[in-house]
Structure formats: structure tokens, C-alpha cells
One Martini backbone bead per residue (centre of mass of N, CA, C, O) as a GRO file, in nm:
protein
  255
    1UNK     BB    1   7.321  10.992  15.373
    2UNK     BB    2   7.333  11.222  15.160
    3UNK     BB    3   7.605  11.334  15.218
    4UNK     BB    4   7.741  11.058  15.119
    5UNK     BB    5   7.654  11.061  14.827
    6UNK     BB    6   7.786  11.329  14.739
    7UNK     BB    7   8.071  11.247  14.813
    8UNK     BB    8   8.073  10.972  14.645
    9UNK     BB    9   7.996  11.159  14.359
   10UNK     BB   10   8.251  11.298  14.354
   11UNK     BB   11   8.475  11.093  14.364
   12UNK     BB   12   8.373  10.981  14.101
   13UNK     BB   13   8.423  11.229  13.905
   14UNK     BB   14   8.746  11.249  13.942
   15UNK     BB   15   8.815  10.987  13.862
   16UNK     BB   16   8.709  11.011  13.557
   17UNK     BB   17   8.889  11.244  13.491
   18UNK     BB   18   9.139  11.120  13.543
   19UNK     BB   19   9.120  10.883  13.327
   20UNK     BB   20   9.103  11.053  13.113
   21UNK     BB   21   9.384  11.206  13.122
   22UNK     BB   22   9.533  10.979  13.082
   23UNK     BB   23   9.440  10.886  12.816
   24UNK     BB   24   9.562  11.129  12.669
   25UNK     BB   25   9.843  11.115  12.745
   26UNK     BB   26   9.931  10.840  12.583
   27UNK     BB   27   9.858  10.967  12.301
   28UNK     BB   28  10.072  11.164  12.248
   29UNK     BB   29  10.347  10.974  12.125
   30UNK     BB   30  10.168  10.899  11.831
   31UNK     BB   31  10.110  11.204  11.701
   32UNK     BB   32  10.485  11.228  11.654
   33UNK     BB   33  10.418  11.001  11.455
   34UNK     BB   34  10.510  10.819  11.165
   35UNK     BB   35  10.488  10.760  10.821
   36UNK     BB   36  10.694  10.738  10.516
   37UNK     BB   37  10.734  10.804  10.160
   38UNK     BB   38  11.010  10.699   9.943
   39UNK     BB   39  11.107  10.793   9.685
   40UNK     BB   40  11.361  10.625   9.443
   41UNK     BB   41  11.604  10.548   9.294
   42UNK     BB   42  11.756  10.235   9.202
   43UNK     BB   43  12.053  10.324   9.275
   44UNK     BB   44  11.961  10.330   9.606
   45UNK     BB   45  11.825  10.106   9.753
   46UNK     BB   46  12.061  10.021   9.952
   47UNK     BB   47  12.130  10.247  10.099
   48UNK     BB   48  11.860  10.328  10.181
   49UNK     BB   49  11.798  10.127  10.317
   50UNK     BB   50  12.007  10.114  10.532
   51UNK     BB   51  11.900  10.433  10.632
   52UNK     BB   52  11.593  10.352  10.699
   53UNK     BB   53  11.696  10.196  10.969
   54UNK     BB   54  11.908  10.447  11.082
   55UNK     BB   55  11.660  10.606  11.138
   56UNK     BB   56  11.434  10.461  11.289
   57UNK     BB   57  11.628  10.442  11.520
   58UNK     BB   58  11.690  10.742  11.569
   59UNK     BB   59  11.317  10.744  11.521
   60UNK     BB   60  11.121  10.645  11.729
   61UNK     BB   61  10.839  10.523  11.564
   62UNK     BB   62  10.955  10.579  11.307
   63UNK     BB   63  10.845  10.493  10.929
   64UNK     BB   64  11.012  10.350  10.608
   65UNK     BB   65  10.911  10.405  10.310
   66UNK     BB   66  10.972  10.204   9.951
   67UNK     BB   67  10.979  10.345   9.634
   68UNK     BB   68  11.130  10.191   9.372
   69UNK     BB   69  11.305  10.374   9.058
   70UNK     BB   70  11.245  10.558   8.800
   71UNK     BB   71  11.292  10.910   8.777
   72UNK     BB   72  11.074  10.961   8.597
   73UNK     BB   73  10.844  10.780   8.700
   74UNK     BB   74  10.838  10.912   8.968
   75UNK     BB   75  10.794  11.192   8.883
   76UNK     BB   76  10.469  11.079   8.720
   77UNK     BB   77  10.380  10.996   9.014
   78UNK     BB   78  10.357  11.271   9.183
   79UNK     BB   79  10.217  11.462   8.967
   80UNK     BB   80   9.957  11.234   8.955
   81UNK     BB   81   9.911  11.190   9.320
   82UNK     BB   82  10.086  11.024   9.454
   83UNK     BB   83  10.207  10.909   9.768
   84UNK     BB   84  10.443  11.146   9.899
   85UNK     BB   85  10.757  11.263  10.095
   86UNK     BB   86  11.024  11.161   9.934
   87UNK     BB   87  11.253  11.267   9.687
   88UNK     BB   88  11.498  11.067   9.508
   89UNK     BB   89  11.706  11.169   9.214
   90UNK     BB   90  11.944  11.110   8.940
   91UNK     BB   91  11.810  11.411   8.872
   92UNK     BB   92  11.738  11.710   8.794
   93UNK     BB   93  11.562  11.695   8.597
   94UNK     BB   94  11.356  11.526   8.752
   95UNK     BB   95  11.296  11.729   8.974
   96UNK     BB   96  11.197  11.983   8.818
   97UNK     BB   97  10.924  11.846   8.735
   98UNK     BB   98  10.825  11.855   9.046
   99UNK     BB   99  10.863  12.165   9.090
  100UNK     BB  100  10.737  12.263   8.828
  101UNK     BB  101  10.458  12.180   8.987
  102UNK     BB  102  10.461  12.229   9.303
  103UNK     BB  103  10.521  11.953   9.466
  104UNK     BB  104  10.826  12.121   9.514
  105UNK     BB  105  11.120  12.225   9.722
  106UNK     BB  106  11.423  12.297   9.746
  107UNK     BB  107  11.664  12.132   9.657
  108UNK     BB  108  11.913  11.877   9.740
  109UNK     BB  109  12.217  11.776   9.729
  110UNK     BB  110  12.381  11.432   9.788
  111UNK     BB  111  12.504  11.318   9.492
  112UNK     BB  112  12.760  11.119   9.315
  113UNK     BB  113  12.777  10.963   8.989
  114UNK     BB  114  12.956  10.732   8.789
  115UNK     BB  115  13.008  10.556   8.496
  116UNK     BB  116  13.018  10.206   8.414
  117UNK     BB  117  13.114   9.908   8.279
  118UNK     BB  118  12.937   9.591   8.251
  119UNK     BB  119  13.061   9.275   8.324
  120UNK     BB  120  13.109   8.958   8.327
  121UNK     BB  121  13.348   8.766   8.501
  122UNK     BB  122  13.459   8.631   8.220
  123UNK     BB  123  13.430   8.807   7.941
  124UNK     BB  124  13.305   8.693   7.663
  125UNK     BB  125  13.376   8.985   7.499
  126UNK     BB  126  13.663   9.143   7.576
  127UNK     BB  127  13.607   9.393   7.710
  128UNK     BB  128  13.805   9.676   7.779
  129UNK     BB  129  13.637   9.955   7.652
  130UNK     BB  130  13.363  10.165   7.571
  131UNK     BB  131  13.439  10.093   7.249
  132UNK     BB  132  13.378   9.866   7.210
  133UNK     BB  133  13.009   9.877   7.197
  134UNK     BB  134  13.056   9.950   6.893
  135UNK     BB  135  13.051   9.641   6.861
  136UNK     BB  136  12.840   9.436   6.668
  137UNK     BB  137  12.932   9.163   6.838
  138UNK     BB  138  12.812   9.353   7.108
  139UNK     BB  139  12.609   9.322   7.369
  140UNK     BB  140  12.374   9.562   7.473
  141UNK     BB  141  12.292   9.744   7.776
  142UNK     BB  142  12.016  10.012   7.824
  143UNK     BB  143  11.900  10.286   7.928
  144UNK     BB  144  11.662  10.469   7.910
  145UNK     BB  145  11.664  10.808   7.781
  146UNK     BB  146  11.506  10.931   8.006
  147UNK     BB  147  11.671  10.790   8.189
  148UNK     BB  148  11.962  10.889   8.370
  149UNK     BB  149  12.154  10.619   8.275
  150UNK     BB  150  12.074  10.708   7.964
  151UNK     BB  151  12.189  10.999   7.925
  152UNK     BB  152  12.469  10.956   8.084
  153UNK     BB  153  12.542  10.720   7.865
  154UNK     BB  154  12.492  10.953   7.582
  155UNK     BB  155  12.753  11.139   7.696
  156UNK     BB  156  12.988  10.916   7.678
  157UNK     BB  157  12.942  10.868   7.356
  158UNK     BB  158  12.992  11.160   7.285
  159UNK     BB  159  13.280  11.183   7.413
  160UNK     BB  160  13.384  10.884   7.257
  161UNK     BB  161  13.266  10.928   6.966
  162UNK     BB  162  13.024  10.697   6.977
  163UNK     BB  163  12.815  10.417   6.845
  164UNK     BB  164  12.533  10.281   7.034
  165UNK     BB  165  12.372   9.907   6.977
  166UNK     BB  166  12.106   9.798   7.167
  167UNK     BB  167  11.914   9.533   7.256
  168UNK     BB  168  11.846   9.656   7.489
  169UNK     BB  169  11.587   9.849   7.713
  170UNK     BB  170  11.577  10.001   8.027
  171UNK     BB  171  11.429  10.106   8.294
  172UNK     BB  172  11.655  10.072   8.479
  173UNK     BB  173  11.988   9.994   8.632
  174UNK     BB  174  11.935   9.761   8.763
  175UNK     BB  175  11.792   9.573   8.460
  176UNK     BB  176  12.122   9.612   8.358
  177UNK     BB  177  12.239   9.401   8.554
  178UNK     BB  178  12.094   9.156   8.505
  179UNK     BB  179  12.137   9.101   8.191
  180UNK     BB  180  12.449   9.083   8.265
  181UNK     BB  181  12.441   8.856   8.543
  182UNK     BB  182  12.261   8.652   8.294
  183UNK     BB  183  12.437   8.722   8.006
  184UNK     BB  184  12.246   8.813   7.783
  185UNK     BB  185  12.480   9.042   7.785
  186UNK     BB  186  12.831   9.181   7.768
  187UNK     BB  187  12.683   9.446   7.840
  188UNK     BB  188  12.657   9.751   8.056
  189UNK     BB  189  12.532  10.075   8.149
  190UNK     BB  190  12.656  10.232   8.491
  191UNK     BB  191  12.731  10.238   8.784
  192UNK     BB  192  13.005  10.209   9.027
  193UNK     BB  193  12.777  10.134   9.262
  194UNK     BB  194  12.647   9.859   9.122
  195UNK     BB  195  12.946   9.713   9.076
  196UNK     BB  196  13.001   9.699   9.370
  197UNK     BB  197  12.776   9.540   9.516
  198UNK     BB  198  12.775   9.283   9.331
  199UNK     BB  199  13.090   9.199   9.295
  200UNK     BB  200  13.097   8.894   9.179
  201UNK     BB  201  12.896   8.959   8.927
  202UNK     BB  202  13.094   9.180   8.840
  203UNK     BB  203  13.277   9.359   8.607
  204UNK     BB  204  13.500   9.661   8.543
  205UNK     BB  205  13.498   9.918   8.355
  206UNK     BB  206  13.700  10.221   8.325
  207UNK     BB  207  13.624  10.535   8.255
  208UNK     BB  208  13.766  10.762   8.155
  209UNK     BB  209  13.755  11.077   8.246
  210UNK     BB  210  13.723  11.274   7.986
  211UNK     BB  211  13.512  11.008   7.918
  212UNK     BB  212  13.308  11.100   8.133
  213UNK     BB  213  13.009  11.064   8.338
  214UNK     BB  214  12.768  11.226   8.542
  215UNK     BB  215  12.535  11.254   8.845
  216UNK     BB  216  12.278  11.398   9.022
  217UNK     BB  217  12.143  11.396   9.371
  218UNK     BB  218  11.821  11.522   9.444
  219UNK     BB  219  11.629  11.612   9.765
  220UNK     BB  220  11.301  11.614   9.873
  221UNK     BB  221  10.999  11.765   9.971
  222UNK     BB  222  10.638  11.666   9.969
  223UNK     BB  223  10.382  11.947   9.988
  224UNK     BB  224  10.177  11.701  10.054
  225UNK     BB  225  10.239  11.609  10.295
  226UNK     BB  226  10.151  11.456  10.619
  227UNK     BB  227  10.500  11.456  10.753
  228UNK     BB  228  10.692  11.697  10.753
  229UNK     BB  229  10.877  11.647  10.954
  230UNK     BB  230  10.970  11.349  10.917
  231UNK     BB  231  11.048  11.394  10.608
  232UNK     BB  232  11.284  11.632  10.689
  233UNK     BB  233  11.462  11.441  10.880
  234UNK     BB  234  11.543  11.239  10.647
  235UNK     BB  235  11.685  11.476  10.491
  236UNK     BB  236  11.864  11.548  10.725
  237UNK     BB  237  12.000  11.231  10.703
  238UNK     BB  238  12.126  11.202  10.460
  239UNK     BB  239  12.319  11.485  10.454
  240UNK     BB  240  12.478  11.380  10.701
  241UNK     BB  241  12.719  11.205  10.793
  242UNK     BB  242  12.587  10.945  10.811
  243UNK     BB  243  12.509  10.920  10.554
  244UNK     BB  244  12.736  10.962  10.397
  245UNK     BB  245  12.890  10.716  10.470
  246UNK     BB  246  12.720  10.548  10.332
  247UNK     BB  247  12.752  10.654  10.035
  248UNK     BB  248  13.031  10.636   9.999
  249UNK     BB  249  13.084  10.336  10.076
  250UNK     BB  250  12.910  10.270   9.788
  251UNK     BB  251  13.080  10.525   9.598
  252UNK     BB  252  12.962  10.799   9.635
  253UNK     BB  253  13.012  11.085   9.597
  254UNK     BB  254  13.034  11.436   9.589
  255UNK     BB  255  12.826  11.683   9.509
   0.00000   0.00000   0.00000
């Protein structure tokens, strides 16, 4: 009776043991996925939720938290301690802030992108060229000059040799797309890529090349991830053909 007692308890010992083993294995595909939160420029809303679909499908298990705004605020919310994993900003300048904070580095360029003038499908100021903007009569809006898309804004009236009084300054390119689509003014400097996904909401006029500017999109993994497979995962499938060809398709230049 007692020898059957401990053949029963050894029997009982290893079930235990089994089961511990089993419950640790089950958990352990669950330790190499992430969650990661990837700050992005505002122009690139469209394009980047598309990826984050497809960086998904094809990452099982990770998923894509997105943070869009003006490339400047989302500098000053990384150098902040805000938590992110990866920084996509419309402009190397607002890049370097957070390189030279420490928070990032190797940025690498995934995209360019360049101006175009954008008014209502009616264009009831008949603008017709960027020069038009400096007419008094012109309600113009404008990205504040610190952000991407108001510096590069900056750029092409000083190639155009004129001075543009806009009504109204939004903080990111989305928001002077909106000015425009509700009428509130005739015209507003945006992307290429903005005017094309807009569709019938907006009419573009072109910048001749002369007088036009561009500006670099780069990417980096923020220092302080706590996903950074995970993160540089994303920033690998961005730079990759799958990625490019969403961007090429959206308007986007090659870098």
C-alpha cells in the first residue's frame, strides 16, 4: 500500500511538471510581438494607415498605433518623453531635433515630396498660378512657418520672387487642405500628394519646376522603444518595394 502511495505521488509530480511546461510554451509567442506607436508627419496620414494595414497582415501578432501631426510638434513631443517607437517626419530639419536630442539616429530618407497650389473645384478666384497668391484679393492659407509644409511654402515665393499676406495659418497641411475644401479661402499651398487623394475635392495648379521646392521625408526607431524589433520591422517595410509602391502611388517621389 505505501509502495503504491509513492508510485501515485511521483505519477502526480510529473503530471504537474507537464503542465507547467506546456503553460510556459503556449506563452512564449505572445513575448515576440508588440504594439508600437509610430508618430508621422500629417501628409502622410493616408499612405502610412495603408502600411500599418500591411506591415500587420504581414506581421502576425504586431500592431500599428498612429500619432499624425505637424512635423515639428510631434519633434517637440518625442524630445518631451512622449512614448514612441518611430518618428516619420516631412522635413530633415524637424528630424534632426530629435537626432540631436539623442532620442533618435541614422535617419534614412523614404520619400519627397513637392508643392502644388489648391483651390475649390469651382476656383472662384480664377487662380491660375502661384503668382496669383499675392493678390490682394486672393484669400490664401498657409502652414505655419515652422512647420514642413510652411517653410517649403516659403521656399517656392522666394523662387517666385513674391510676397504672399495669408489669412489664416494652420499648424499642419491637412488643415489647409480643409480651409479649402469648405471654401473659407481660394487657394492654399499644400503637397502634390494632398491635391491627388483629395480627389474632386480640389483642383491643383501646378508649380512650375523652376519655382517649385521639394522637401525629404526621413524615417528612424526612437532610442528609447521598448519594441525595437518590432519598430525597425516597420521602418524596414516602409523603405521596402511593398512600401515604395504605396507611396510612389499616392503622389510621392523617390527620394
Amino acid at each position: 500500500m505505501r509502495r503504491f502511495a509513492v508510485i501515485l505521488a511521483a505519477l502526480v509530480a510529473v503530471a504537474a511538471a507537464g503542465c507547467s511546461s506546456s503553460s510556459s510554451t503556449s506563452s512564449t509567442p505572445s513575448s515576440s510581438t508588440g504594439t508600437i506607436t509610430v508618430f508621422a508627419a500629417a501628409s502622410l496620414m493616408q499612405t502610412f494607415t495603408q502600411l500599418g494595414k500591411q506591415f500587420e497582415a504581414a506581421h502576425k501578432g504586431d500592431t500599428v498605433k498612429f500619432s499624425f501631426g505637424p512635423s515639428s510638434g510631434l519633434a517637440t513631443e518625442i524630445t518631451s518623453g512622449a512614448p514612441a517607437d518611430v518618428f516619420a517626419s516631412a522635413s530633415p530639419a524637424t528630424m534632426d531635433v530629435v537626432v540631436k536630442a539623442g532620442d533618435a539616429a541614422s535617419p534614412q530618407n523614404f520619400a519627397k515630396n513637392v508643392m502644388e497650389v489648391a483651390v475649390p473645384p469651382n476656383n472662384p478666384a480664377n487662380v491660375t498660378s502661384v503668382t496669383d497668391l499675392a493678390k490682394s484679393s486672393v484669400k490664401v492659407a498657409l502652414c505655419q512657418p515652422q512647420v514642413p509644409c510652411g517653410a517649403v511654402a516659403a521656399e517656392v515665393f522666394k523662387n517666385a520672387n513674391i510676397t504672399v499676406k495669408p489669412v489664416t495659418l494652420e499648424a499642419d497641411v491637412d488643415s489647409v487642405v480643409t480651409q479649402v475644401e469648405t471654401g473659407n479661402v481660394d487657394a492654399g499651398m499644400v503637397y502634390v500628394t494632398n491635391v491627388l487623394s483629395a480627389g474632386s475635392k480640389l483642383k491643383g495648379i501646378t508649380i512650375p519646376a523652376n519655382v517649385n521646392a521639394s522637401t525629404l521625408y526621413p524615417i528612424a526607431t526612437i532610442s528609447s522603444s521598448k519594441h525595437k524589433s518590432e519598430a525597425q520591422a516597420f521602418v524596414n517595410y516602409v523603405l521596402s518595394p511593398a512600401g515604395q509602391q504605396v507611396l510612389t502611388a499616392a503622389g510621392f517621389q523617390k527620394p
